[in-house]
C-alpha atoms as one frame of an Amber mdcrd trajectory, in Angstrom:
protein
 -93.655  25.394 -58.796 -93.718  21.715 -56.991 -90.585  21.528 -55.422 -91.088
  18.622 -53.039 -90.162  15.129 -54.766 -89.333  11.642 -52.905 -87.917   8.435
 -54.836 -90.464   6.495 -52.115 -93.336   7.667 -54.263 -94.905   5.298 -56.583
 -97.622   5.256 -59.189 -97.349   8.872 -59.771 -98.723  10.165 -63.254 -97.650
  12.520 -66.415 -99.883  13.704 -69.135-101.052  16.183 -71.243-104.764  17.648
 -70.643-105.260  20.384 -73.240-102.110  22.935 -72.946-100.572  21.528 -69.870
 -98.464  19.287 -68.380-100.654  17.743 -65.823 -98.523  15.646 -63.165-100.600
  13.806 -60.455-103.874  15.981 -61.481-101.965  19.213 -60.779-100.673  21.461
 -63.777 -96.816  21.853 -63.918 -95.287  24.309 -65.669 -91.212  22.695 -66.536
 -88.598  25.373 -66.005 -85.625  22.803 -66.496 -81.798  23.535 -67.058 -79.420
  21.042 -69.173 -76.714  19.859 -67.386 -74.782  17.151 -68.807 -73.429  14.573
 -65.821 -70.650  13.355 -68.138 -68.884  16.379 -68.171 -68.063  17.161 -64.703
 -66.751  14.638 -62.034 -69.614  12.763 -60.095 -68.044  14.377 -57.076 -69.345
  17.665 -57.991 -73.367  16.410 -59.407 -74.733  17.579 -56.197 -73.537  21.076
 -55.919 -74.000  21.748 -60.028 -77.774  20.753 -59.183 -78.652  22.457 -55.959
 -77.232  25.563 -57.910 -79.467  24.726 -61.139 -82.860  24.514 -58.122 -81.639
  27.788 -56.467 -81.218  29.271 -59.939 -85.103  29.355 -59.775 -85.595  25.763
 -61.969 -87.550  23.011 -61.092 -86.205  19.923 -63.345 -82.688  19.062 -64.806
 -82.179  18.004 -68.761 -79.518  15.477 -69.768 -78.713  13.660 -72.303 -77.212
  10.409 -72.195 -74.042   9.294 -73.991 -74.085   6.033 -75.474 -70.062   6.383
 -76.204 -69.727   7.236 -72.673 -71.118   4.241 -71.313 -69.950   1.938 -73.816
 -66.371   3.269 -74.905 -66.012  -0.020 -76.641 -68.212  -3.003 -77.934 -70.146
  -4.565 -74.877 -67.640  -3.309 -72.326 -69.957  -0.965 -70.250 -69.099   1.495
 -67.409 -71.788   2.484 -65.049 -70.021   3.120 -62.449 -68.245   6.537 -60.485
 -68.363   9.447 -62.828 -70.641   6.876 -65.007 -73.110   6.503 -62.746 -76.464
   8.071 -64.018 -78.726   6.354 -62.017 -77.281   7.862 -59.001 -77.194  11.599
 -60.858 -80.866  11.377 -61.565 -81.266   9.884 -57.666 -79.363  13.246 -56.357
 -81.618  15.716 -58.703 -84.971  13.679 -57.327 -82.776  14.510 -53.386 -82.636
  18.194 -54.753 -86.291  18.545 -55.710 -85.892  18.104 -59.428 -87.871  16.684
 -62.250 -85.836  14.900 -64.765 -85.586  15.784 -68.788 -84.005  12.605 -70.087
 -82.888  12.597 -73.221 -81.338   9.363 -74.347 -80.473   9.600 -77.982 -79.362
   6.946 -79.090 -78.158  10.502 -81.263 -77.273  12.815 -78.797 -75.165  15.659
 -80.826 -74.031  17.751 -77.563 -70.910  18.808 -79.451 -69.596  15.487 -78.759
 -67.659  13.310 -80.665 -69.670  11.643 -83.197 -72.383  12.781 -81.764 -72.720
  10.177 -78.579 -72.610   7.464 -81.131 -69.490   4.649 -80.103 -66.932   5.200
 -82.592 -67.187   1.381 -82.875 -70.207   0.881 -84.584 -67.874   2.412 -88.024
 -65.166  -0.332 -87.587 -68.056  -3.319 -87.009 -70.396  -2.067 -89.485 -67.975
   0.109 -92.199 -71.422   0.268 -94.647 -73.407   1.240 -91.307 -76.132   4.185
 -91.977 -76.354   5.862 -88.872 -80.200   7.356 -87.696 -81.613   5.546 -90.283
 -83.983   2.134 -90.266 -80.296   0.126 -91.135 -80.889  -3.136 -89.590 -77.190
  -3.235 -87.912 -77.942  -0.049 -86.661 -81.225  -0.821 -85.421 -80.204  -3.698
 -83.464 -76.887  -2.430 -81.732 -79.923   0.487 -80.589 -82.098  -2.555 -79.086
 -79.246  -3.899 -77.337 -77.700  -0.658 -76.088 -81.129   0.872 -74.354 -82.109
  -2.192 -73.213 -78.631  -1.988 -71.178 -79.571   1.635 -70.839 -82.922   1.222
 -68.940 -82.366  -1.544 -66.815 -80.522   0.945 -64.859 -83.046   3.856 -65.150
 -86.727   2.028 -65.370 -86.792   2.286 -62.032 -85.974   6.504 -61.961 -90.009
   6.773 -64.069 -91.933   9.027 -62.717 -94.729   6.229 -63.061 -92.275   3.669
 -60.778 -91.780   6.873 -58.382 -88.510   8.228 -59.593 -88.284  11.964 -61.190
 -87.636  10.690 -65.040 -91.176  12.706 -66.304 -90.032  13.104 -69.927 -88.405
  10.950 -71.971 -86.852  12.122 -75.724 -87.486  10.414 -79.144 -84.142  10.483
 -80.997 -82.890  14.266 -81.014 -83.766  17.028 -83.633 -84.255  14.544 -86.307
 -85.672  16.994 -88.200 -82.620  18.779 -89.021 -81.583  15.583 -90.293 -84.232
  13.781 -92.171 -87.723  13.142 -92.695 -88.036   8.735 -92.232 -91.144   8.873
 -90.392 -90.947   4.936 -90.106 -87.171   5.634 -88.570 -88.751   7.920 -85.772
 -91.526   5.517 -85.490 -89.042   2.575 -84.864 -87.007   4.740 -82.307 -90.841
   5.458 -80.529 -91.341   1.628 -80.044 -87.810   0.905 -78.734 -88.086   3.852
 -76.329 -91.966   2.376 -75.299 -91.271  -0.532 -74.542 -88.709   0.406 -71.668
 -90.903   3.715 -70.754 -94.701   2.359 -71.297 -97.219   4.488 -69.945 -94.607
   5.502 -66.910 -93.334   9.065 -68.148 -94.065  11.071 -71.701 -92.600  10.896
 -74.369 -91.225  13.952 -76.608 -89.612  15.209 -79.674 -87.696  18.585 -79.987
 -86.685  20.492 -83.510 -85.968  23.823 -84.580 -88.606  26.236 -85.080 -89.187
  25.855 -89.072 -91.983  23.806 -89.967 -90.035  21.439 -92.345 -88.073  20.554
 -88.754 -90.651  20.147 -86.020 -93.232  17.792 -88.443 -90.131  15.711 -89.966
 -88.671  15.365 -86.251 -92.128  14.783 -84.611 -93.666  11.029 -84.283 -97.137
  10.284 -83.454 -97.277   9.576 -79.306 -94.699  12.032 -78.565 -94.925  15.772
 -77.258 -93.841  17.665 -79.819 -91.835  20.849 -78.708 -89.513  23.453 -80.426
 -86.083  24.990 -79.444 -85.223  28.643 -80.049 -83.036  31.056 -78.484 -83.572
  34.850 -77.599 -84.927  37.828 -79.908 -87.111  35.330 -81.766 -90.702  36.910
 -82.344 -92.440  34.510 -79.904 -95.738  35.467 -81.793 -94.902  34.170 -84.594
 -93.187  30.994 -83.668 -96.678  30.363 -81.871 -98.846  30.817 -84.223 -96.374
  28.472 -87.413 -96.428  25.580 -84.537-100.310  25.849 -83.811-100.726  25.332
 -87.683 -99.381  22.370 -87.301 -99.616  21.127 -83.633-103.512  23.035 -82.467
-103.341  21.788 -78.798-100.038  20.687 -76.588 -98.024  21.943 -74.184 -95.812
  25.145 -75.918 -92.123  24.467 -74.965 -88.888  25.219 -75.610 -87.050  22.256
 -75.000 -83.570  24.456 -75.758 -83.834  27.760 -74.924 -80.042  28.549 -75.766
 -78.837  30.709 -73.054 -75.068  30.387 -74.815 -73.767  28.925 -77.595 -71.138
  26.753 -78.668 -67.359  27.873 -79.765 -65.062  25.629 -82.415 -61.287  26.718
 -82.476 -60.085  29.613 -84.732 -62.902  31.258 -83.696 -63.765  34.031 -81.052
 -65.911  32.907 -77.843 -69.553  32.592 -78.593 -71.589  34.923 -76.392 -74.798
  35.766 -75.720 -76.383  38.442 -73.982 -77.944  38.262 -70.181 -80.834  40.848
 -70.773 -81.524  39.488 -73.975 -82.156  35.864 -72.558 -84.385  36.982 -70.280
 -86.271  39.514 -72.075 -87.464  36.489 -74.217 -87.871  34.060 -71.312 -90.404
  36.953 -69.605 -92.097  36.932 -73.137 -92.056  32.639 -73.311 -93.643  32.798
 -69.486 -96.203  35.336 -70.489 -97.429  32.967 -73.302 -97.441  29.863 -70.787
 -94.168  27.924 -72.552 -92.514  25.594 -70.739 -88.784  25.967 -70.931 -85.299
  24.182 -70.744 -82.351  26.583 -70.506 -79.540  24.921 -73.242 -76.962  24.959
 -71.484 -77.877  26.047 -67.723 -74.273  24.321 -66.791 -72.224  23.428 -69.509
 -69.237  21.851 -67.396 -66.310  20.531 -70.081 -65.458  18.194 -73.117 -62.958
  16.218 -71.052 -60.289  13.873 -72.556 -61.462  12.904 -76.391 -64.630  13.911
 -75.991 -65.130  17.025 -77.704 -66.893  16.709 -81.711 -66.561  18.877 -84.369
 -69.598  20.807 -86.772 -69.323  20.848 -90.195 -70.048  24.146 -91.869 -68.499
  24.726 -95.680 -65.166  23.383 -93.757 -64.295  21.174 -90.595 -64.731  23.272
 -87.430 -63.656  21.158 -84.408 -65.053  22.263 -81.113 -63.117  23.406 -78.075
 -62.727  21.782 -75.119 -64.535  23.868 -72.765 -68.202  23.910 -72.879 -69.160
  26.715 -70.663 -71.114  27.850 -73.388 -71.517  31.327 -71.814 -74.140  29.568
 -69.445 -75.356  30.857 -66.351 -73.808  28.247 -64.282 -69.854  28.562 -65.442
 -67.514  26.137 -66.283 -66.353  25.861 -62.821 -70.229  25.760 -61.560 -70.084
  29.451 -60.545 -72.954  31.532 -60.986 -72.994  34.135 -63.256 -74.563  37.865
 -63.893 -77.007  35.799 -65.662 -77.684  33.577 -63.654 -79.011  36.094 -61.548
 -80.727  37.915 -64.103 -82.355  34.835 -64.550 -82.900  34.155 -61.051 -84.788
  37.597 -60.076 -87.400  36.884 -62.962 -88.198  33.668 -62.086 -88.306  35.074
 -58.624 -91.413  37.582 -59.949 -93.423  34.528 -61.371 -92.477  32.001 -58.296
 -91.790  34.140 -55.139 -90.663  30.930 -53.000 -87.847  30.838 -54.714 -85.973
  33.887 -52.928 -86.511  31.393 -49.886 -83.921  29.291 -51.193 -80.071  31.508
 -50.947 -78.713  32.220 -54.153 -74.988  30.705 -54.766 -71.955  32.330 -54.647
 -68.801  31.883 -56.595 -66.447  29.327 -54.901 -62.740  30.125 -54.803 -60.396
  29.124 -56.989 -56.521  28.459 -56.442 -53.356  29.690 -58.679 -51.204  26.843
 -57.118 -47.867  28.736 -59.683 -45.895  27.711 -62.237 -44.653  24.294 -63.522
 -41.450  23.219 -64.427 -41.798  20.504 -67.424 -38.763  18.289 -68.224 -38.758
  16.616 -71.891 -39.010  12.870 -71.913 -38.372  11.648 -75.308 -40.408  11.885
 -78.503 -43.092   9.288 -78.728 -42.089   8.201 -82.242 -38.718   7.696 -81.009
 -37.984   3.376 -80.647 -38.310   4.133 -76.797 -41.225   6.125 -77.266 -43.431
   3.710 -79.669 -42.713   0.781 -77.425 -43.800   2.410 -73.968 -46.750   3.964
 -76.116 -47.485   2.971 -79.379 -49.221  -0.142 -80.607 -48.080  -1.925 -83.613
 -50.234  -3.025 -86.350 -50.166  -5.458 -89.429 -48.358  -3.639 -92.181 -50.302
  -2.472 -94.853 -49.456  -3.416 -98.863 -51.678  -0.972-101.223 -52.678   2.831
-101.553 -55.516   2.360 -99.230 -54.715   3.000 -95.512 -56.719   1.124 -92.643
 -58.664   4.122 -90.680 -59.174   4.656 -86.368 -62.328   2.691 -86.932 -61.185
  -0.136 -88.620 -58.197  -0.967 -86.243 -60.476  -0.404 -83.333 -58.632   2.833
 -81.902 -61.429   5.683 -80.764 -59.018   8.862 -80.585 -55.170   9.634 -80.295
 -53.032   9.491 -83.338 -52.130   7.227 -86.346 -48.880   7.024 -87.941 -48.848
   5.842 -91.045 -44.784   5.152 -92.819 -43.894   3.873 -96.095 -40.396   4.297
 -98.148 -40.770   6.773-100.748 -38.800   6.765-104.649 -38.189   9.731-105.795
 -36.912  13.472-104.860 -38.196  16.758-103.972 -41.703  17.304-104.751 -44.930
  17.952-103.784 -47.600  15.721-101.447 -50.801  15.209-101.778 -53.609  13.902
 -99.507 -57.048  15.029-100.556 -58.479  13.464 -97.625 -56.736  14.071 -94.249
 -58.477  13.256 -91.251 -57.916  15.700 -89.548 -54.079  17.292 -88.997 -51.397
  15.126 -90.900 -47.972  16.133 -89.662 -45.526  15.571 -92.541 -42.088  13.752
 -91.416 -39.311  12.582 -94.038 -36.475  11.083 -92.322 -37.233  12.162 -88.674
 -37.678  16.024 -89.694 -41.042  17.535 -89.888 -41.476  19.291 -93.610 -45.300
  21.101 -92.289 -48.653  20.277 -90.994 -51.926  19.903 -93.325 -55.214  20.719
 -91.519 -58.608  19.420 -92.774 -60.113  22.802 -91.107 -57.896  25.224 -93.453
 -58.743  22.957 -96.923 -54.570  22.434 -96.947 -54.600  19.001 -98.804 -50.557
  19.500-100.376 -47.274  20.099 -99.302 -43.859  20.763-100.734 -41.558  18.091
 -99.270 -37.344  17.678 -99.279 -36.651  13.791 -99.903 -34.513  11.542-101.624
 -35.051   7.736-102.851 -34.775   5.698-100.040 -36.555   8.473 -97.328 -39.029
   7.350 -94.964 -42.159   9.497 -95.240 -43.662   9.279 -91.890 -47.220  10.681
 -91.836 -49.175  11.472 -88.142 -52.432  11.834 -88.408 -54.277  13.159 -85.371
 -58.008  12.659 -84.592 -59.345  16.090 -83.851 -63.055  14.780 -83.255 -65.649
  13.502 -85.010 -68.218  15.510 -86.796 -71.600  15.493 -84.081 -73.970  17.129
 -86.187 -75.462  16.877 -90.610 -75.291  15.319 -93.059 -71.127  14.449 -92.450
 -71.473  12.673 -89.414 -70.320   9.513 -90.754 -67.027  11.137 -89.858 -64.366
   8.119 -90.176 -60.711   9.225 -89.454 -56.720   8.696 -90.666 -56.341   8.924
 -94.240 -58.923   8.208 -96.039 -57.614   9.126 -99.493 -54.348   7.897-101.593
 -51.634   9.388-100.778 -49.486  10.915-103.955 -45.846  12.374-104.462 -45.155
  14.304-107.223 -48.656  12.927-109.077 -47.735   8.912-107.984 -49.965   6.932
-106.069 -48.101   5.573-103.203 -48.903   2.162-103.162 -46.153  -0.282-101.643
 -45.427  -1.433 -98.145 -47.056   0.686 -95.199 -46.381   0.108 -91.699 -49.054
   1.290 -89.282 -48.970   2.269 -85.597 -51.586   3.445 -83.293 -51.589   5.868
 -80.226 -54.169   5.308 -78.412 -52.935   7.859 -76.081 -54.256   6.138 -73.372
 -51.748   5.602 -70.744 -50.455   4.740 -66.917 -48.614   8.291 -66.826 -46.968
   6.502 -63.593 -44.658   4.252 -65.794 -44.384   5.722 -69.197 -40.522   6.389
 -69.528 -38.899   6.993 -72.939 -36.097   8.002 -73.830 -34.318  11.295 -73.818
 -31.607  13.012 -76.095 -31.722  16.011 -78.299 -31.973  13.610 -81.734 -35.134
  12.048 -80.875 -36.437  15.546 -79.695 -36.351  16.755 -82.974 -38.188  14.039
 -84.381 -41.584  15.324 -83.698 -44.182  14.917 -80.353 -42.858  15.144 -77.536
 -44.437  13.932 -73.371 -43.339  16.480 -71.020 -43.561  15.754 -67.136 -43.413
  17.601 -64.231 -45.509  17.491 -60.370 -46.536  20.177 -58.612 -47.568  20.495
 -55.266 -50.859  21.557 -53.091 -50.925  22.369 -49.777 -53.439  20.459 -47.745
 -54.800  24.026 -46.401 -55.889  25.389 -49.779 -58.500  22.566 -49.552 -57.903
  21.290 -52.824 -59.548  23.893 -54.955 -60.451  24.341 -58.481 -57.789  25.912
 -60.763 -56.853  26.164 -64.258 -53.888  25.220 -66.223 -52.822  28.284 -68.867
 -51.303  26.775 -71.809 -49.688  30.371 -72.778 -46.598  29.973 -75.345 -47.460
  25.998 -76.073 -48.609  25.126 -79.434 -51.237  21.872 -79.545 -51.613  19.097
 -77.256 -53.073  17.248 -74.699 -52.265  17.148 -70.842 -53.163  14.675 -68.172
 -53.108  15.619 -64.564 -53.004  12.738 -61.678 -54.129  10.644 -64.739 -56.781
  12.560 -65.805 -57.125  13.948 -69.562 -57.846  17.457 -69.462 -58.384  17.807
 -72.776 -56.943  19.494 -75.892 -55.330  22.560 -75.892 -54.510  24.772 -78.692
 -53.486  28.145 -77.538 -51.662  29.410 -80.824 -55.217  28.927 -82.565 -57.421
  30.400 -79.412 -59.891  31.174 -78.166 -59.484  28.713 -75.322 -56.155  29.276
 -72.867 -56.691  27.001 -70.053 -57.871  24.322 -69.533 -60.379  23.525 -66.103
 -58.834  21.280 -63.406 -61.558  20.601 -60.869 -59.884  20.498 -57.625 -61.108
  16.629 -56.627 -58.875  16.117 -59.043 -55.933  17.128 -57.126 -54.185  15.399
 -53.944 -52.586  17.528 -51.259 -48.931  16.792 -51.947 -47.491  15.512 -55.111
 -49.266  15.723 -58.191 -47.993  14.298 -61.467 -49.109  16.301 -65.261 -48.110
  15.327 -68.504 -48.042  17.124 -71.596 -48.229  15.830 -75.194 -46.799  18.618
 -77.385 -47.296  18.424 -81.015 -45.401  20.979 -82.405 -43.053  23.306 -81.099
 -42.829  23.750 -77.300 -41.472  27.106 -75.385 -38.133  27.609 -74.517 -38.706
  27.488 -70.820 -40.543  24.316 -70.024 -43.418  26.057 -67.754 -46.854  26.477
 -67.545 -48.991  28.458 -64.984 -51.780  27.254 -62.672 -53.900  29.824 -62.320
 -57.404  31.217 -60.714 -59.741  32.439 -63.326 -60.175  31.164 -67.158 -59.033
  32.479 -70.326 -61.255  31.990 -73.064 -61.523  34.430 -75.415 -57.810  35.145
 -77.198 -58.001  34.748 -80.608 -55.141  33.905 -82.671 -55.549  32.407 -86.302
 -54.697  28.960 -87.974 -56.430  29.939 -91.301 -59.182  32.317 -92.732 -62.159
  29.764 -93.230 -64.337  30.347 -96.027
């Protein structure tokens, strides 16, 4: 494999001659990993990548997330942990060819599949991967932003970008040849003739010809105990001469809560991958480090029900979510070794150590729908006469939560809300009456009121669908909303939590009414001494119900122990500061009697519990 690269090169050259790859007249065979920059801190790029070239790989595959880089209309971030010109620098410093895959669909498991959640409230009648002229020209504008940071990186201007992807398994999604076509020409006229360009679909044929566009590679994705024979000889029907590759190879898989952790066998992965190199297919392990779904970021599939994904994503890959290597990653390691014997003259990884810095005393600081509590974090906006509510979208708010109030006119009864998006937690007069979940189908609720209550509904965004024919996946309430078979359909007042916050200055309220009233920020600070070197640790959740918890300002995610299978939740250790560190928790529901939670050294991702039985 060619291992030696330099940035200083220029007018290098990628193409296809016959079967191969042929780089600078030379064949090369691609044995890339995906590893996704935006979720792990920058600080940590350079060891996930020398780990993925000592794995035995010679090129890195990411995507690129438009919602990362533009979190809100024309307000970019490029910088620090956004900095993607300066990841794809450090794999060219580590000797790696770069996959780039730059969407503008992305799916990843990521909310709304990489798509800004913006382009919904701007364009409500938007049709998303389609030849919709709104669509098409926010796509102009974003990779033309996009590319004058990574022209430069093209292999043909002497960076390590050799591939370049058209859209991203389009044909799971539709068949609008003219669509790919017009995704080809934006993606041309930034790339030229200075890297390939390719396509990658699932191994049916109805897939890889409606995801394929003339001028692009076309290649396939698969993952083990697939009869390699035959997947050979449906694609050669199709495509007779090409490079064969497996653009993602799954070496994991991805988990949604309520579920078990998705696993997939070491020898199996590389009993196929022996088979794959045996038949000359160039591969990209999906994922080779998976790394996490930080903050909001995590999607949701959509599969007879609503399945929101976790907020891990070590997908079982060989790199974990920490970056250490696994039994598979050696297992992958020592066959790649038998095919290219320089690599055992690079030393294999080991696991770093991790820290269990102890437990955490929380103290309550108010509910956030308490008058404290809404002014410190909520955001007012114009009430709301009519049965139909404003969504996230249209008020501009990505993620967080969405209370909706209104007075209600009648007595006991039942609620109704055939479209929650996703958990509504039910309030009349302060006191929660129950929680419907769009996972579990649980559209109605028995409710204890009188004329004169105030129904208070909170509606939390649990991620937007990333993948099908649902991914126009707006959120809040996007029914009417009936009691006892009446349209309510008067005065609604409406206020957003953004849930993004200075943690430093937040300070409602406290007293036992308003903690009864619903969720409810914990704090607490914990301290690291300077000699454990700031390690990596995780934060178990044990005995909380649903939430979210920032640490020195950082969102760690969502946790939902009670559901499973994900415990803790990763805290990379450059997040940490030797002596005081602040966390905050947003419970939900119903916290434990003693305020704690544990930092400790190793993950827990696989304890089931169960919300509902999805059908």
């Amino acid at each position: 494999m060619n291992s030696e690269l330099s940035l200083q090169q220029a007018g290098r050259n990628i193409s296809v001659v016959g079967d191969d790859f042929v780089l600078d007249g030379k064949v090369l065979r691609i044995i890339s990993g995906s590893l996704h920059y935006f979720r792990l801190p920058s600080l940590y790029w350079r060891d996930r990548l020398r780990k993925l070239k000592a794995g035995g790989l010679n090129a890195v595959s990411t995507y690129v997330e438009w919602s990362y880089h533009e979190p809100e209309e024309r307000q970019y971030m490029f910088e620090g942990d956004y900095d993607v010109a300066r990841f794809i620098q450090i794999a060219a410093e580590e000797g790696l060819y770069v996959l780039l895959r730059p969407g503008p669909y992305i799916c990843a498991e990521r909310d709304l599949g990489g798509f800004p959640y913006w382009l919904l409230g701007k364009y409500p009648n938007i049709r998303l991967r389609t030849l919709n002229k709104d669509f098409i020209r926010e796509t102009k504008v974003w990779m033309e932003k996009l590319f004058s940071y990574l022209n430069p990186l093209l292999i043909g201007n002497g960076g390590p970008i050799i591939l370049v992807q058209v859209e991203n398994e389009y044909g799971s999604y539709g068949g609008d040849k003219k669509y790919m076509a017009e995704i080809r020409d934006i993606l041309l006229k930034h790339v030229g003739n200075k890297a390939l360009l390719y396509t990658t679909d699932g191994t049916y044929p109805s897939m890889f010809t409606d995801g394929s566009i003339d001028g692009a590679v076309a290649t396939i994705d698969f993952g083990s105990l697939y009869n390699i024979t035959n997947i050979i000889q449906t694609f050669r029907r199709y495509f007779p001469r090409g490079p064969l590759m497996n653009s993602e190879y799954y070496s994991g898989w991805l988990t949604h809560w309520n579920e078990s952790l998705q696993q997939i066998s070491g020898n199996d992965v590389v009993d196929t991958l022996r088979i794959m190199l045996n038949n000359n297919f160039n591969v990209n392990f999906y994922m080779f480090f998976g790394g996490s779904n930080f903050e909001f970021s995590a999607g949701a599939n959509y599969e007879n029900t609503y399945l929101p994904d976790i907020t891990s994503y070590d997908y079982d890959a060989p790199l974990s979510e920490a970056g250490d290597p696994t039994e598979k990653y050696y297992l992958i390691r020592n066959l790649l070794s038998e095919y290219y014997p320089e690599i055992k003259n690079i030393t294999a990884p080991e696991p770093s150590k991790k820290a269990a810095y102890g437990e955490i005393t929380l103290q309550p600081r108010g509910s956030i729908l308490s008058t404290k509590g809404r002014n410190h974090l909520g955001k007012k906006y114009e009430d709301v006469i009519g049965s139909k509510l404003p969504t996230f979208e249209s008020l501009r708010q990505r993620a967080g939560l969405l209370l909706y109030e209104t007075t209600l006119n009648d007595t006991d009864g039942q609620l109704k809300i055939a479209k929650p998006r996703d958990n509504v937690y039910v309030y009349v007069d302060g006191e929660l009456q129950g929680i419907l979940y769009r996972m579990c189908k649980q559209y109605t609720l028995s409710i204890k009121c009188k004329p004169g209550s105030t129904l208070s509904l909170l509606v939390e965004n649990q991620g937007r669908i990333n993948f099908g024919s649902h991914l126009h996946d707006y959120k809040g309430i996007l029914s009417t909303v009936e009691h006892n078979n009446t349209v309510l359909d008067g005065k609604w007042t409406v206020t957003g939590f953004p849930l993004v916050f200075n943690t430093s200055t937040e300070k409602p309220l406290v007293n036992e009414v308003e903690l009864k009233r619903g969720p409810v920020l914990f704090e607490g600070s914990f301290t690291v001494s300077s000699a454990e070197n700031l390690l990596d640790t995780y934060l178990d959740t044990t005995g909380w119900s649903k939430g979210y918890v920032w640490i020195n300002g950082h969102n760690l995610g969502r946790y939902w122990p009670r559901v499973g299978p994900q415990i803790t939740l990763y805290v990379p250790g450059v997040w940490l500061r030797p002596e005081n560190n602040s966390i905050f928790v947003l419970e939900l529901e119903e916290a434990p009697k003693e305020l704690t939670m544990q930092l400790i050294d190793s993950p827990v991702l696989n304890r089931k519990g169960i919300l509902c039985k999805l059908t």
